[in-house]
C-alpha positions in Angstrom: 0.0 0.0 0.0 2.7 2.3 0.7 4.5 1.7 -2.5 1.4 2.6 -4.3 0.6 5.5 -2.9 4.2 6.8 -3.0 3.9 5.7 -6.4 0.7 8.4 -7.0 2.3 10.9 -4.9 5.6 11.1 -7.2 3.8 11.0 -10.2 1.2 14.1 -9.2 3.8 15.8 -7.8 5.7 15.5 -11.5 2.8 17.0 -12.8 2.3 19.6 -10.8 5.5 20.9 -11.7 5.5 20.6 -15.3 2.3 22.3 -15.3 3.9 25.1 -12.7 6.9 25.3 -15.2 4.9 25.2 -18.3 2.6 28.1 -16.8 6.0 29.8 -15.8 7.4 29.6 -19.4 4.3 30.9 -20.9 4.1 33.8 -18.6 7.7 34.8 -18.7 7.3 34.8 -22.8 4.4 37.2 -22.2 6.2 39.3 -20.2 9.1 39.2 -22.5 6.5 40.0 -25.8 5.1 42.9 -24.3 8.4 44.4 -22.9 9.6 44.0 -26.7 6.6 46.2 -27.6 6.9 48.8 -25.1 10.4 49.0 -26.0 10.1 49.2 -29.7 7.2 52.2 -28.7 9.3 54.2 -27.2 12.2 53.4 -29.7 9.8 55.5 -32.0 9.6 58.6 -29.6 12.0 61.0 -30.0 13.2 64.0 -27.5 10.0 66.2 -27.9 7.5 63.2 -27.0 10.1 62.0 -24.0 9.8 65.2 -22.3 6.3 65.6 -22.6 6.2 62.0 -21.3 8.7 62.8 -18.3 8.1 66.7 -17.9 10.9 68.1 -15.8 11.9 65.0 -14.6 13.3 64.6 -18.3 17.6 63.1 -17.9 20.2 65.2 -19.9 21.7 62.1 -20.5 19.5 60.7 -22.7 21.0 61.7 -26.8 19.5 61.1 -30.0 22.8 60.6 -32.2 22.2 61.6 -35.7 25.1 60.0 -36.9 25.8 56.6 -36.6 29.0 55.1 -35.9 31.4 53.7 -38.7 34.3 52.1 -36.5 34.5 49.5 -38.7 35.2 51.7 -41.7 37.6 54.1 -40.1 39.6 50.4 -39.4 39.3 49.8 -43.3 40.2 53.4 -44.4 43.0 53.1 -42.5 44.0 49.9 -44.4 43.6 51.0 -47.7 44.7 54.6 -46.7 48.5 54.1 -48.2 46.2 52.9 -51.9 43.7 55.6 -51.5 46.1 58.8 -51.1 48.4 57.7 -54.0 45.0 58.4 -56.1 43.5 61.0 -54.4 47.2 62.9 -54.9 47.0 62.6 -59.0 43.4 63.7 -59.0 43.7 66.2 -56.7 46.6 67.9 -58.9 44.8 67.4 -61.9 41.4 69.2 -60.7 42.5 71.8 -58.6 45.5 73.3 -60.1 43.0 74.2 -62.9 40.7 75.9 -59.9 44.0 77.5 -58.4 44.7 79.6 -61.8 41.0 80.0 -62.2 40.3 81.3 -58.5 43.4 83.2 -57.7 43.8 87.0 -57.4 45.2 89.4 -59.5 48.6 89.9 -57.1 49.8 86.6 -58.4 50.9 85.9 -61.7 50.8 81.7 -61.0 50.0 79.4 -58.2 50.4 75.8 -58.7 51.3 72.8 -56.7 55.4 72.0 -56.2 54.9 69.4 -54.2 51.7 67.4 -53.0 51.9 64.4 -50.8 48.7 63.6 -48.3 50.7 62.0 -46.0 50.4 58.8 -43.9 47.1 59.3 -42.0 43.8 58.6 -42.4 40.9 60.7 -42.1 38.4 59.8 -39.7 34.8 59.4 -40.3 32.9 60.4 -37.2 29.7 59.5 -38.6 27.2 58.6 -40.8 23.9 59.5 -41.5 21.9 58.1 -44.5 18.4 59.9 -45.4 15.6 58.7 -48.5 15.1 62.3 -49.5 14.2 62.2 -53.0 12.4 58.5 -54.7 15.5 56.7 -56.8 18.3 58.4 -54.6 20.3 57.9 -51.4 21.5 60.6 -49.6 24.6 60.3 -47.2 26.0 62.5 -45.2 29.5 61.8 -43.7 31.0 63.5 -40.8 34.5 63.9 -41.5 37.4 64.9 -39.5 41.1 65.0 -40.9 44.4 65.7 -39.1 46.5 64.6 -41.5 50.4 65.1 -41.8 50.5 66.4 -45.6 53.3 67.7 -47.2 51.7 70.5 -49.7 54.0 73.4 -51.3 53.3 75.7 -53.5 55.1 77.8 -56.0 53.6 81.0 -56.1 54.7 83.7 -58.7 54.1 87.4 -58.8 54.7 90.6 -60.8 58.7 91.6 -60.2 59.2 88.6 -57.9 60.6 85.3 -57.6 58.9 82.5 -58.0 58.2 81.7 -53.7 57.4 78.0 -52.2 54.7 78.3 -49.4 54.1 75.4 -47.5 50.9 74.4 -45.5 51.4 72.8 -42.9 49.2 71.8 -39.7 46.0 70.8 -41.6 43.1 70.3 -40.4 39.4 69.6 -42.2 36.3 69.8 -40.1 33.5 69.5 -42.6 30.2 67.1 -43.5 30.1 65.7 -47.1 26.9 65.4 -48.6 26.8 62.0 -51.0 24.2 61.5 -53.4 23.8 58.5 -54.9 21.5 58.3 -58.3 20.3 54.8 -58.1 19.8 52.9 -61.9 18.5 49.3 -62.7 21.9 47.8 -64.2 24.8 46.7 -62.4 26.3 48.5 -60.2 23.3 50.0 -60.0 24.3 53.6 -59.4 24.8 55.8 -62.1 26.1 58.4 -60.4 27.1 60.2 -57.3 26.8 64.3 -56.3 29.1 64.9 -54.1 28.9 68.6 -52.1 30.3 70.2 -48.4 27.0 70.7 -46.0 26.9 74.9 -45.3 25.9 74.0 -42.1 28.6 73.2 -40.0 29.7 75.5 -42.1 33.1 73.8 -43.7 36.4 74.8 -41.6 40.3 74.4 -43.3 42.7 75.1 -40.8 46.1 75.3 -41.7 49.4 77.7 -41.4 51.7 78.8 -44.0 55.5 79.0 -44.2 57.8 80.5 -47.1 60.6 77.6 -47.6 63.9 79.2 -48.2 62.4 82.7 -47.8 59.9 85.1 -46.2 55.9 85.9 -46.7 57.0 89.3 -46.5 58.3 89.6 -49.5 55.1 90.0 -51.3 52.7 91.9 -48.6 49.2 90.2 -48.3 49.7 86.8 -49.8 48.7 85.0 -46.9 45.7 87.2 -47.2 45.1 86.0 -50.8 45.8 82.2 -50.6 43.1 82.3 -47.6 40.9 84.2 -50.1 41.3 81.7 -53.1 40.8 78.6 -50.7 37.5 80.0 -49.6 36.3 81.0 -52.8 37.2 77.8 -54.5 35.4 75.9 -51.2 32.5 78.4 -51.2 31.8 78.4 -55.1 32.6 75.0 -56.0 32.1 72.8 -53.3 30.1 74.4 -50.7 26.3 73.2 -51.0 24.3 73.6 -53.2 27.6 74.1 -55.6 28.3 70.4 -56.0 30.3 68.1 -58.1 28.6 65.4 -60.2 30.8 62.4 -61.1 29.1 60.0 -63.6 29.7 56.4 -62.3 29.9 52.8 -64.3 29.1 54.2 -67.9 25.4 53.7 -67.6 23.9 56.0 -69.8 22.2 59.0 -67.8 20.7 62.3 -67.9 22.7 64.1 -65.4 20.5 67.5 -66.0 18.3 66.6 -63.1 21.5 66.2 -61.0 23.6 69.3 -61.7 23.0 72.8 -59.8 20.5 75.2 -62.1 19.2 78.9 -61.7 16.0 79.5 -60.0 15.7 83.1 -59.9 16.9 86.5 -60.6 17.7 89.2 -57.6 17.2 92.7 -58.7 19.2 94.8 -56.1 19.2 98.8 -56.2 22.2 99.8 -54.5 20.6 103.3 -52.9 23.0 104.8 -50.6 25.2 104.4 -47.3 25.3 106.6 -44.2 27.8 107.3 -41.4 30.8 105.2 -43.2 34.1 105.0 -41.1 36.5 107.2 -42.2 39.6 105.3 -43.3 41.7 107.9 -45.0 44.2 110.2 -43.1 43.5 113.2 -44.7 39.7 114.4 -46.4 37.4 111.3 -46.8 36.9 107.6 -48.2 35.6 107.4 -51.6 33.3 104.5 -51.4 32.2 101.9 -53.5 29.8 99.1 -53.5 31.1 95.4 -54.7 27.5 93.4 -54.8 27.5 89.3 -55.2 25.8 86.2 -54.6 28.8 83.6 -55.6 32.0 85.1 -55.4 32.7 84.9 -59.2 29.9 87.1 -60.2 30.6 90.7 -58.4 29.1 93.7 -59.8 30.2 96.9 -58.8 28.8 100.5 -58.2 30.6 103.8 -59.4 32.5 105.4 -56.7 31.4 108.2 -54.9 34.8 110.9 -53.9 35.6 112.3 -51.1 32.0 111.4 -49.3 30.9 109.0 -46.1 27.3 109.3 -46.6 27.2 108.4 -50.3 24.1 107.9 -52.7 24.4 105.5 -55.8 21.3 104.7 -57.0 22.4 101.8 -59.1 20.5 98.6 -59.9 21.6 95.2 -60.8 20.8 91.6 -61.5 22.2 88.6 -60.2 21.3 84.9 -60.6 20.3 82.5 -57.5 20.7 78.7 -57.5 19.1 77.9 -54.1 17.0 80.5 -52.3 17.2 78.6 -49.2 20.9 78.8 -48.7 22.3 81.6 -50.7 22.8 84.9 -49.7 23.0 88.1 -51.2 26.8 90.1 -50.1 27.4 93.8 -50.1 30.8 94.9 -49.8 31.7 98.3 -49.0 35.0 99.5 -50.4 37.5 102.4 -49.7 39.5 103.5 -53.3 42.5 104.1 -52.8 46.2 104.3 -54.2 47.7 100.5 -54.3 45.3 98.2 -52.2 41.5 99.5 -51.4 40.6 99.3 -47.8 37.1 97.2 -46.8 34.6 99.9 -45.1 32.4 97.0 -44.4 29.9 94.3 -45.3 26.5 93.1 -44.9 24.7 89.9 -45.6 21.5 89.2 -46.7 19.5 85.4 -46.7 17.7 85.6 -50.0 15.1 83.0 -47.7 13.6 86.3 -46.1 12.7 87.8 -49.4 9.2 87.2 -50.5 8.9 86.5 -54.8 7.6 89.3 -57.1 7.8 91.9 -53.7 10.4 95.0 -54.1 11.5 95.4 -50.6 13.6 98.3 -49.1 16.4 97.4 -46.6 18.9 99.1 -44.4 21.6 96.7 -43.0 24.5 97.4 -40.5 27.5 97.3 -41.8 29.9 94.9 -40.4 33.9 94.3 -39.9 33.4 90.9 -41.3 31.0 88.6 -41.8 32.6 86.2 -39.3 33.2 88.2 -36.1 34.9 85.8 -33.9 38.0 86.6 -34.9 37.5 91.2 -34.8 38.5 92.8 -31.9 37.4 96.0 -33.6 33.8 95.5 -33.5 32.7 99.4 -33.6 30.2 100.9 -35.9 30.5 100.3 -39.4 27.4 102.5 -40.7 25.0 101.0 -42.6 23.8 100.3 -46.4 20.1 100.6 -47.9 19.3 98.7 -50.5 15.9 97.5 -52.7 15.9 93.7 -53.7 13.5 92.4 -55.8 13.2 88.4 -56.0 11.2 86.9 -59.4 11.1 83.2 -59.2 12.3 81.8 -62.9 9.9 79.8 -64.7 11.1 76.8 -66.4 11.7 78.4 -70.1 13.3 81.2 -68.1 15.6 78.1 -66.0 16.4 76.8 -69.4 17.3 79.9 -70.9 19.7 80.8 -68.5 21.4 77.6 -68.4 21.8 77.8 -72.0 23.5 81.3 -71.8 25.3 80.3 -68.7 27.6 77.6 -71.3 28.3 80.1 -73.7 28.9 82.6 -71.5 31.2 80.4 -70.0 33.2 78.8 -73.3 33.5 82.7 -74.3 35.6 83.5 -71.2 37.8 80.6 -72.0 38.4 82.0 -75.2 39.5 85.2 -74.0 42.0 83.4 -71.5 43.3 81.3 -74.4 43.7 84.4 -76.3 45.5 86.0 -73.1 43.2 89.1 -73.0 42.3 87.9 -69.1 44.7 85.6 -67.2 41.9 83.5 -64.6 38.2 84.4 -64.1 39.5 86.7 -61.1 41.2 89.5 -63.4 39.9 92.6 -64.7 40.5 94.4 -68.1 41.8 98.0 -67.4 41.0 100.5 -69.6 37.8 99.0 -70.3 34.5 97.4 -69.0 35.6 93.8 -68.0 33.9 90.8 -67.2 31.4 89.4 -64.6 33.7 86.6 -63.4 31.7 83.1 -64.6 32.7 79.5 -63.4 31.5 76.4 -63.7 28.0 76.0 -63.0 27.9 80.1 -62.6 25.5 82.1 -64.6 27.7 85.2 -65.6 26.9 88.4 -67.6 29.3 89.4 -70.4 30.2 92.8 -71.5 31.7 93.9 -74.6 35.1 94.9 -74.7 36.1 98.2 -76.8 39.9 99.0 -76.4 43.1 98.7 -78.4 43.8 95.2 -80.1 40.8 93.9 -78.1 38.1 94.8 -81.1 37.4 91.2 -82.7 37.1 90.1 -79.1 34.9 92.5 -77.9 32.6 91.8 -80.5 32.0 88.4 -79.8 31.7 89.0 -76.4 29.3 91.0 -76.8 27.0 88.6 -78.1 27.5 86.3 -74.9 26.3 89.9 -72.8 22.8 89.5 -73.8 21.0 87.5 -70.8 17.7 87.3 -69.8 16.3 89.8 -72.2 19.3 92.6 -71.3 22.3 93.2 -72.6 25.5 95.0 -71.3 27.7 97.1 -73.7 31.2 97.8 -72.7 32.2 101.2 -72.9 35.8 102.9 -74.0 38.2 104.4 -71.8 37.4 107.7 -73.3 33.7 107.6 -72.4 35.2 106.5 -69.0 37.1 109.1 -68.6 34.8 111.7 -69.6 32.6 110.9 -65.7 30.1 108.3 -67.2 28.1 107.0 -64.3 27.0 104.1 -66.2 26.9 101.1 -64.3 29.3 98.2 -65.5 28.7 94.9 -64.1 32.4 93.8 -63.8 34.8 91.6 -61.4 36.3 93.9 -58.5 38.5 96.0 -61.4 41.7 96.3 -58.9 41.2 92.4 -58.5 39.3 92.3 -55.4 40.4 94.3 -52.3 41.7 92.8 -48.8 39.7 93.1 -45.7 42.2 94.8 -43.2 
């Protein structure tokens, strides 16, 4: 009897616990399910919906990284780093020299590379961050930090002087690339990529100069100037929405779609400046206004002697590729013997002008546009101006992209033919140029001087854009006071901040 009953006692006690562990099982699983939803729920929340959710009880500590991390990559970068810079070397020389003769000012007569190695480290991606913005494309943007030890010299030349090696040295890039990848149905199924530096960060080169063998004294300002050219060239060629559109794997595409296009015209009436700081040491400044949206297409007022509160009245048009991120630049501008003295500048966001409305605005003047590094930070005066914004239609778009090429293949002609040495220079003695590069919208003017006749003439055929045309005029009608507004590159080459 015993047996038995120990028997029956063993076996409902074994099923007692099966059905205790079964029920355990079962309820742990549900417990684990509805965790997994609750966390996936507030994986979907971001900071706004947590602090309504927690109130003031909200942790700093929690982040919302927009970049993801790539250690993996940096690991392989580093790898194929040694492969990498031997190209990037070749194609570096072979596009930007071309950008250095283009971009650089009038005081030099040549700047090239001498020497160009990018040294043994690797750049270092901080992050990632990959976006569907557009159907058929992937956008990436890649946070990208170099300290790299480069060895870059270059031979600079000038008027009277020697040809001088500068070296940069202590390099630094802070800046995030925007990739776009155009995606295609054939193998490798990208047909190409747009590749651009994000405005915002804005895109910081940090890096110092040395003369080897020599000193930067011996031509005044040129470490003024090569900072100059390196911004421009990063501002108007790189800078987004300027961008660079590689075709990749020969697929057949129209790239049209891809590459940067005018959207509208700005119609700015330079009107007049008041309470202008004085910067001559006897009588007054003799201001000027140099107007621009990229830094390759400047148009400039007359100058007004002897006067700090001076009245122009000039209007001009200028072409914008991106309302949103473009701004319109007035630069104030003291003549003067040798190198013209910056009064001061003004910027403003073409995103606060409202389409087909004139609107009258009077902006303080300022020592630069980046004020970190001023000490002097006193009044500048101020400039009013009248901007107009009209919103191109898409005949209007295509017109001025057509005019844009020729415009552009006539400026190479006159650099071929020697009459201008890089998109930077001026003509004296006549009405010059509004400075076109690629992917700029420029506006020609005819040149009438000596020898320059048969150019002139088919220049002036490229100055016809958008229904207006400019006409050069001749040093005599120059000479004689003609107020007549020429739309031209800075004609002393673009003066120097102080």
């Amino acid at each position: 009897m015993g047996l038995i009953s120990g028997m029956f006692m063993g076996i409902l006690s074994g099923i007692v616990l099966m059905a205790g562990w079964q029920y355990m099982m079962r309820y742990r699983s549900n417990k684990r399910i509805a965790k997994a939803v609750d966390i996936k729920l507030l994986s979907s929340l971001d900071r706004d919906d947590l602090k309504k959710i927690c109130g003031d009880n909200f942790p700093e500590w929690i982040s919302f990284p927009v970049f993801e991390q790539v250690k993996w990559l940096n690991k392989q970068l580093g790898k194929l780093w040694p492969f990498v810079a031997d190209a990037a070397e070749a194609v570096i020389k072979e596009s930007v020299e071309p950008l250095l003769e283009q971009y650089r000012p009038t005081g030099i007569t040549s700047l090239k590379f001498s020497k160009l190695s990018l040294g043994t480290v690797a750049p270092k991606i901080e992050g990632i961050r990959v976006q569907n913005l557009k159907e058929g494309q992937i956008t990436m943007d890649i946070d990208l930090r170099w300290g790299g030890d480069p060895s870059i010299i270059l031979a600079v030349e000038a008027a009277l002087v020697a040809s001088i090696p500068i070296q940069l040295k202590d390099l630094q890039v802070f800046t995030v690339v925007r990739a776009i990848f155009q995606l295609a149905d054939e193998i490798p199924c990208i047909s190409a990529v747009v590749v651009a530096l994000l405005a915002d960060p804005k895109p910081r080169i940090d890096y110092t100069l040395k003369a080897v063998g020599g000193s930067l004294t011996a031509l005044p300002g040129l470490s003024d100037m090569i900072d100059d050219t390196v911004n421009s060239i990063v501002k108007d060629m790189l800078q987004w929405p300027h961008r660079i559109v590689v075709p990749i794997g020969g697929i057949p595409v129209d790239l049209s779609e891809l590459e940067l296009k005018p959207v509208g015209k700005v119609t700015v009436t330079v009107i007049r400046a008041n309470e202008l700081k004085n910067k001559e040491l006897i009588g007054k400044s003799d201001p000027y206004v140099v107007v621009h949206i990229r830094p390759l297409v400047k148009v400039k007022t007359k100058v007004v002697d002897n006067n700090l509160n001076p009245v122009w009245n000039q209007t001009f048009e200028l072409i914008a590729e991106d309302k949103e991120t473009q701004s319109l630049i007035l630069e104030v501008f003291d003549q003067d013997i040798g190198q013209d003295k910056r009064l001061g500048i003004a910027k403003l966001p073409l995103m606060e002008l409202e389409a087909e409305t004139a609107k009258e605005i009077e902006l303080r003047l300022l020592p630069a546009l980046d004020m970190l590094k001023i000490k002097d930070k006193k009044d500048r005066g101020t400039i009013t101006v009248q901007v107009l914004y009209h919103e191109f239609n898409k005949e209007e778009q295509m017109a001025a992209l057509e005019e844009e090429k020729r415009i552009i293949e006539e400026r190479k002609k006159l650099k071929e033919a020697g009459v201008i040495g890089s998109t930077m220079d001026a003509l004296d003695g006549a009405a010059s140029i509004v400075g076109s590069g690629v992917g700029l919208v420029g506006t020609g003017a005819g040149i009438v001087g000596s020898g320059f006749g048969a150019v002139g003439s088919g220049l002036s055929k490229a100055g016809k854009f958008m229904g207006r045309t400019i006409t050069g005029h001749s040093g005599a009608s120059r000479r004689s006071g003609s107020s007549t507004p020429v739309n031209s590159v800075h004609e002393n080459g673009g003066a120097k901040p102080l």
